[in-house]
N, CA, C and O atoms as a DFTB+ gen file, in Angstrom:
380 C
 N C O
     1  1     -11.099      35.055       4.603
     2  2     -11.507      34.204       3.494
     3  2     -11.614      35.056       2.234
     4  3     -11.961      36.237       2.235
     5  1     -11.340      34.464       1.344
     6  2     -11.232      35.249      -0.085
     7  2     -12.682      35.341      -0.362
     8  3     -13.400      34.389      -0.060
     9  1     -13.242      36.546      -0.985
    10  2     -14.013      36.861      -1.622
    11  2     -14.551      35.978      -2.652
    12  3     -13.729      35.249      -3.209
    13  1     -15.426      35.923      -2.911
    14  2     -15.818      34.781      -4.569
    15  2     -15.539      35.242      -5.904
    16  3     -16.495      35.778      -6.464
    17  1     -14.546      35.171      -6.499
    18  2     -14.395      36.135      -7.855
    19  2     -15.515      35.742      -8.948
    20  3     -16.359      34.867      -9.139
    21  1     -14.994      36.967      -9.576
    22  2     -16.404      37.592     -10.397
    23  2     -15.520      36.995     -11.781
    24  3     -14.323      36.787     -11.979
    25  1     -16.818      36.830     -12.652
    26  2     -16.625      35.862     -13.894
    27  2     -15.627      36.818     -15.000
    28  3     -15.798      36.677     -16.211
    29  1     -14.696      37.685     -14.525
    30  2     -13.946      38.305     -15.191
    31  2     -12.101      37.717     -15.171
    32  3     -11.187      37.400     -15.931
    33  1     -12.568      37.934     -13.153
    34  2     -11.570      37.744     -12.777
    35  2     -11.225      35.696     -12.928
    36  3     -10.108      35.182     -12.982
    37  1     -12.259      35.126     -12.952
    38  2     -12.315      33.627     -13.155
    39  2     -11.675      33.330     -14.535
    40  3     -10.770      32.575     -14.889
    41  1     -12.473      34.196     -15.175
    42  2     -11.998      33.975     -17.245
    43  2     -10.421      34.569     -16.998
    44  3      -9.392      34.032     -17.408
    45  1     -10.491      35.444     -16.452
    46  2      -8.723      35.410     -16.726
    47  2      -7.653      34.986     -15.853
    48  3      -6.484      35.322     -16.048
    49  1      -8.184      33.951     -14.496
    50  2      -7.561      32.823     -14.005
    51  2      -7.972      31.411     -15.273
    52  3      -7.282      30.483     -15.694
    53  1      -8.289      31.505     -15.337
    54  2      -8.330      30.252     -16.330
    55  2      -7.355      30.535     -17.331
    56  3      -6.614      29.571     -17.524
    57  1      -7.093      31.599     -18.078
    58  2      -6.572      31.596     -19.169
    59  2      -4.697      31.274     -18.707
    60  3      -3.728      30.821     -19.317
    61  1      -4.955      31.834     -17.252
    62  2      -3.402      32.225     -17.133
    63  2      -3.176      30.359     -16.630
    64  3      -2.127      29.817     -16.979
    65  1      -3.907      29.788     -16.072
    66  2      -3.991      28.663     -15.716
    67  2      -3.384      27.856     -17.159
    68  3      -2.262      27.365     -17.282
    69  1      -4.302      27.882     -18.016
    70  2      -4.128      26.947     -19.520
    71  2      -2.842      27.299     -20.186
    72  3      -2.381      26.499     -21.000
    73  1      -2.103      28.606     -19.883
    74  2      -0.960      29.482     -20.602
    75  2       0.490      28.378     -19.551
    76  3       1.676      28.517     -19.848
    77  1       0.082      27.487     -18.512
    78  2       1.506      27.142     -17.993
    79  2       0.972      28.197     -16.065
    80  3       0.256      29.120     -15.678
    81  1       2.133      26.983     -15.423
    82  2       1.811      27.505     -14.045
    83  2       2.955      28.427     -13.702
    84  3       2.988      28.761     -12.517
    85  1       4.161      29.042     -14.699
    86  2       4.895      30.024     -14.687
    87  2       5.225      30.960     -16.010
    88  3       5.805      30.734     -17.073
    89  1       4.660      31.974     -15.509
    90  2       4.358      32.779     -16.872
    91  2       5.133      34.427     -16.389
    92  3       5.042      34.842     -15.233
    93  1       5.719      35.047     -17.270
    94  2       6.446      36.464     -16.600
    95  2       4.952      37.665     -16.510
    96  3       4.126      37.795     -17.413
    97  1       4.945      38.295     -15.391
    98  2       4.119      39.378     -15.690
    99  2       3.648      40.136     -16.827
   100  3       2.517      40.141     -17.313
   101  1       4.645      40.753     -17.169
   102  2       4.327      41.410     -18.713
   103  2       3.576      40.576     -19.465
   104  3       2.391      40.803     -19.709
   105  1       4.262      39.480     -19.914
   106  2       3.151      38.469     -20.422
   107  2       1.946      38.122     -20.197
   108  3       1.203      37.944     -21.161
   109  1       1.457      37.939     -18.834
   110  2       0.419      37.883     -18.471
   111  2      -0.332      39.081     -18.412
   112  3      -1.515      39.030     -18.075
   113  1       0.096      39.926     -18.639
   114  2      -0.891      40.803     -19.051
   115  2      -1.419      41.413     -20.286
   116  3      -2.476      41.979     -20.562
   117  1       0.080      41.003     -21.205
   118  2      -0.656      41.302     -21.934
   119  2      -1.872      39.948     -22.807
   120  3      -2.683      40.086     -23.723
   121  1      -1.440      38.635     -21.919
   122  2      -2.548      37.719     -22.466
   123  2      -3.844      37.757     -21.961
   124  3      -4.794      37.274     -22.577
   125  1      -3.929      38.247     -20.985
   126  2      -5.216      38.996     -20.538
   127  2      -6.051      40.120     -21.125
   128  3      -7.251      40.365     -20.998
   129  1      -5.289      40.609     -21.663
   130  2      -5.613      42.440     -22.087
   131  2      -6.062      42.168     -23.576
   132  3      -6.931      42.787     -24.191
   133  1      -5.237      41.042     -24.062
   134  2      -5.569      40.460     -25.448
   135  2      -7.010      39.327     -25.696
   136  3      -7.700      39.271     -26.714
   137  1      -7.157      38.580     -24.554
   138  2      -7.959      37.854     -24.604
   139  2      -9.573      38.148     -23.965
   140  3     -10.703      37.720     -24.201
   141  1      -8.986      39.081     -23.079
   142  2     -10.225      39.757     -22.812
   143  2     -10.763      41.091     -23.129
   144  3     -11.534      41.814     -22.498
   145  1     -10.247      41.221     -24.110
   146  2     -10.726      42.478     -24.879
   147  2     -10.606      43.981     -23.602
   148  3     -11.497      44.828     -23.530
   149  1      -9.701      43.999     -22.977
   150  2      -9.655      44.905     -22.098
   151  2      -8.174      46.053     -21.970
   152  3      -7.390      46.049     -22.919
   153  1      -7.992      46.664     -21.174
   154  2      -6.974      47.533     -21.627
   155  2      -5.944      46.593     -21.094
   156  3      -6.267      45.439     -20.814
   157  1      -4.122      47.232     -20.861
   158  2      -3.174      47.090     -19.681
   159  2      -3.574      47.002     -18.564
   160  3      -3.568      45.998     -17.852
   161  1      -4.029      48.260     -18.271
   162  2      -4.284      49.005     -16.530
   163  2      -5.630      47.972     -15.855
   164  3      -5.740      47.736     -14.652
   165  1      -6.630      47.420     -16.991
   166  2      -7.782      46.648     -16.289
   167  2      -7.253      45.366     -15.987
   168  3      -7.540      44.617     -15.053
   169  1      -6.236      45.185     -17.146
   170  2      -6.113      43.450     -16.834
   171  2      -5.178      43.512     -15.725
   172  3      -5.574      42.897     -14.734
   173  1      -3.462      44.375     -15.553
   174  2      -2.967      44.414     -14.296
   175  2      -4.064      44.720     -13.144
   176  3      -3.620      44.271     -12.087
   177  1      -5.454      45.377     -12.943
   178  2      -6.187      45.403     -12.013
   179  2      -6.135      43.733     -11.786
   180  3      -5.568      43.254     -10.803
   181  1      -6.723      42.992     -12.701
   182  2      -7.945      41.910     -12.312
   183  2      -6.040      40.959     -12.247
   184  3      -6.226      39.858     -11.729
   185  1      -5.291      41.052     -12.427
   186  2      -4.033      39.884     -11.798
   187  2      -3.997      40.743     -10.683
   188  3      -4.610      40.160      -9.789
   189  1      -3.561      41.914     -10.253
   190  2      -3.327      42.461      -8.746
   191  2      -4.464      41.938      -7.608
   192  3      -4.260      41.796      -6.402
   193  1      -5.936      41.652      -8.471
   194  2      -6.997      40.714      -7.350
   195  2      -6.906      39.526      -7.231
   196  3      -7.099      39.135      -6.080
   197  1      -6.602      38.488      -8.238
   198  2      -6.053      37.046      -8.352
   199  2      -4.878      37.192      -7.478
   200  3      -4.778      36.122      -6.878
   201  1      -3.839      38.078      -7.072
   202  2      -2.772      37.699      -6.312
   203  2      -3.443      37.854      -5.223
   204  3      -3.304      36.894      -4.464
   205  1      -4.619      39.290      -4.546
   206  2      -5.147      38.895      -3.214
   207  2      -5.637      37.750      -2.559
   208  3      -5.493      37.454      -1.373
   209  1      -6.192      37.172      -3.387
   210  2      -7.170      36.260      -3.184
   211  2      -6.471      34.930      -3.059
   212  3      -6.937      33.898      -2.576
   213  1      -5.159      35.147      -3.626
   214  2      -4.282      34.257      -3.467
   215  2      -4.590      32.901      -4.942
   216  3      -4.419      31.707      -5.186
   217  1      -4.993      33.835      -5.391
   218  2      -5.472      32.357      -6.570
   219  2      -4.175      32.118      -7.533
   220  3      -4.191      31.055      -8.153
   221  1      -2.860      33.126      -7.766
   222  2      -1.456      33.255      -8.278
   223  2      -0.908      34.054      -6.878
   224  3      -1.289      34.860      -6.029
   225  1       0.218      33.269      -7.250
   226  2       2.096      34.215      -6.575
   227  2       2.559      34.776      -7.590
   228  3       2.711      34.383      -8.747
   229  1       2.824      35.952      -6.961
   230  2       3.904      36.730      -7.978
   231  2       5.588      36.649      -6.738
   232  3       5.733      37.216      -5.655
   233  1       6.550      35.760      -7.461
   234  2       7.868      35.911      -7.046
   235  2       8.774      36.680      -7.948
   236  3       8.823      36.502      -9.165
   237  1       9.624      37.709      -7.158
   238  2      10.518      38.384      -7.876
   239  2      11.668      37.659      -8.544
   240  3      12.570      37.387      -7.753
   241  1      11.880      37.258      -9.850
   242  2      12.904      37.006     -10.237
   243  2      14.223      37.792     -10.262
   244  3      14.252      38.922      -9.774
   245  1      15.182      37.307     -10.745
   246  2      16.367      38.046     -11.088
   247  2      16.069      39.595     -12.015
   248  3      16.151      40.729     -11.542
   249  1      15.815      39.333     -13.023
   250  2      14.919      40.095     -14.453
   251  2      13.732      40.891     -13.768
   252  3      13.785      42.121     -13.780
   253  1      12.771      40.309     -13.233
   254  2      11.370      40.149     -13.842
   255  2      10.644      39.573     -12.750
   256  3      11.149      38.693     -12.052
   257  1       9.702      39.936     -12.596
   258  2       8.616      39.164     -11.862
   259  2       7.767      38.236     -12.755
   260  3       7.425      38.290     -13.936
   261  1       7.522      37.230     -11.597
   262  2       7.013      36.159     -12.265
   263  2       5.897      35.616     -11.547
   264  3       5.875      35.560     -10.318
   265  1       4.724      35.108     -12.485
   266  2       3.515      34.465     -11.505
   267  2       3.310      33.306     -12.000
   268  3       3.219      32.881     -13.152
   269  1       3.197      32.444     -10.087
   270  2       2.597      31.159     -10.792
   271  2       1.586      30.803     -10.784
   272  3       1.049      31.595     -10.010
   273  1       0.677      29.972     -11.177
   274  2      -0.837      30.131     -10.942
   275  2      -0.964      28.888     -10.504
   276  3      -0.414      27.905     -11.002
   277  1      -1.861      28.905      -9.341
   278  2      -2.221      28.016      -8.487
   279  2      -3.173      26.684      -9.192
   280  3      -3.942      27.155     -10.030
   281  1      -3.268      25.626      -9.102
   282  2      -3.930      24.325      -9.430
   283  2      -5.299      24.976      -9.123
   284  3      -5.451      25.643      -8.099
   285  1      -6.348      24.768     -10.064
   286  2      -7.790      25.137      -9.300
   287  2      -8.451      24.164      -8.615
   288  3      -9.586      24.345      -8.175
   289  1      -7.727      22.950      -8.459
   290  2      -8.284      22.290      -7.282
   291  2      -8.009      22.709      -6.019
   292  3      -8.767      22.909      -5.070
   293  1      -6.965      22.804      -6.111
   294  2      -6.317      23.365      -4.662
   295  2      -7.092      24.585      -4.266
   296  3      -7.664      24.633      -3.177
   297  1      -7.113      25.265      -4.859
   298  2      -7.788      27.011      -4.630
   299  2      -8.986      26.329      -4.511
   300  3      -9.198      27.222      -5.331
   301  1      -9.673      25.881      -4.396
   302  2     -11.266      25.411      -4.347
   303  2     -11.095      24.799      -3.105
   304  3     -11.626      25.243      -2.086
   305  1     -10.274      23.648      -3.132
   306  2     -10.331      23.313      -1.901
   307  2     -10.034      24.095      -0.563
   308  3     -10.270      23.673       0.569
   309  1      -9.507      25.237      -0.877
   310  2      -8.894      25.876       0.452
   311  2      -9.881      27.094       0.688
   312  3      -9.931      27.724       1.745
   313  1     -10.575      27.317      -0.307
   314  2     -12.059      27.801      -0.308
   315  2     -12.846      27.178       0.579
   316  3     -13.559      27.509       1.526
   317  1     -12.657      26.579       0.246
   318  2     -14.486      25.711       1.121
   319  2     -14.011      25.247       2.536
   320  3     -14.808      25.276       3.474
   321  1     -12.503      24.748       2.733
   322  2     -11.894      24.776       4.068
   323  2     -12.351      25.699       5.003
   324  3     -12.913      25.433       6.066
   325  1     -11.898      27.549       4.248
   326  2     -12.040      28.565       5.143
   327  2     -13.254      29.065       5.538
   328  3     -13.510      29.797       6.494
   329  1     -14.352      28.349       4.270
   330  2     -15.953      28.727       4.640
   331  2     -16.145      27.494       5.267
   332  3     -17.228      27.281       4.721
   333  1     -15.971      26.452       6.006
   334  2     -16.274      25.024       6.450
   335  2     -15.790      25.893       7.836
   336  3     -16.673      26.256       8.613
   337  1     -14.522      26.182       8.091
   338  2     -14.466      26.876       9.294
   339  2     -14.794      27.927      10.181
   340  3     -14.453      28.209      11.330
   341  1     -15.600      28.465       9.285
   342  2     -16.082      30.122       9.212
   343  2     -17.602      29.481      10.138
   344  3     -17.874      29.726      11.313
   345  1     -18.205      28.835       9.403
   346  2     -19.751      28.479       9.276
   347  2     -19.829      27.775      10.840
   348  3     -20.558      28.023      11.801
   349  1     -18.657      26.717      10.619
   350  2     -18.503      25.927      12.126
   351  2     -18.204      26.699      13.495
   352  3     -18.444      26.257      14.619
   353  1     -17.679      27.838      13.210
   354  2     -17.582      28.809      14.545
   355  2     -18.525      29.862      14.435
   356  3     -18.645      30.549      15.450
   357  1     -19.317      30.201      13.325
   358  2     -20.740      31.014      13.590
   359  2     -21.536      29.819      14.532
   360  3     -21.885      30.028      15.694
   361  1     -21.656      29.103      14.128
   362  2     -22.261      27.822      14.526
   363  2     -22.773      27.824      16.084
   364  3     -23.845      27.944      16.678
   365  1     -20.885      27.548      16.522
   366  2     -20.788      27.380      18.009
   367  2     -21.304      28.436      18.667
   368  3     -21.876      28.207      19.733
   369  1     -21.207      29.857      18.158
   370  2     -21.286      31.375      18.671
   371  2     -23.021      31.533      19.387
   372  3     -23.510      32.266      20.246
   373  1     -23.576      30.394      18.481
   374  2     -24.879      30.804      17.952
   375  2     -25.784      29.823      19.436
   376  3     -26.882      30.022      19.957
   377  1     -25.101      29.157      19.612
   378  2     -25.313      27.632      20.976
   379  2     -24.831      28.300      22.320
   380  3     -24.828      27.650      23.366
């Protein structure tokens, strides 16, 4: 189950969210790096954790890599799925 991101990594899923659900890397970083007052190297950190967590895909284009960013309903919902299933087999463990 994904970790709960931290209000850094949230502010700059949102932004990449509002920017379009296919955006080229470079770009996205540097709209990150720009909007969050942070360097290159921090904002490629905080997209390299949004791709763990699975909250964006990065697919290799022809050119360029490219990320798409996931619906935040969906990512919420598949959140609470994996803690709904998590909780339900501590549950049973526990009986």
């Amino acid at each position: 189950m994904p970790r709960i991101m931290r209000r850094r990594e949230l502010s700059a899923y949102m932004i990449l969210y509002d920017r379009g659900p296919v955006i080229n890397l470079g770009e996205a970083i540097d709209i990150v790096s720009k909007e969050l007052c942070s360097t290159r190297r921090t904002a490629r950190n905080i997209i390299k954790r949004l791709s763990r967590i699975k909250a964006i895909y990065m697919e290799k284009n022809e050119a360029s890599i490219v990320i798409k960013v996931r619906d935040p309903v969906d990512f919420m919902r598949e959140i609470a799925r994996e803690y709904i299933i998590t909780r339900k087999s501590k549950c049973r463990k526990g009986r």
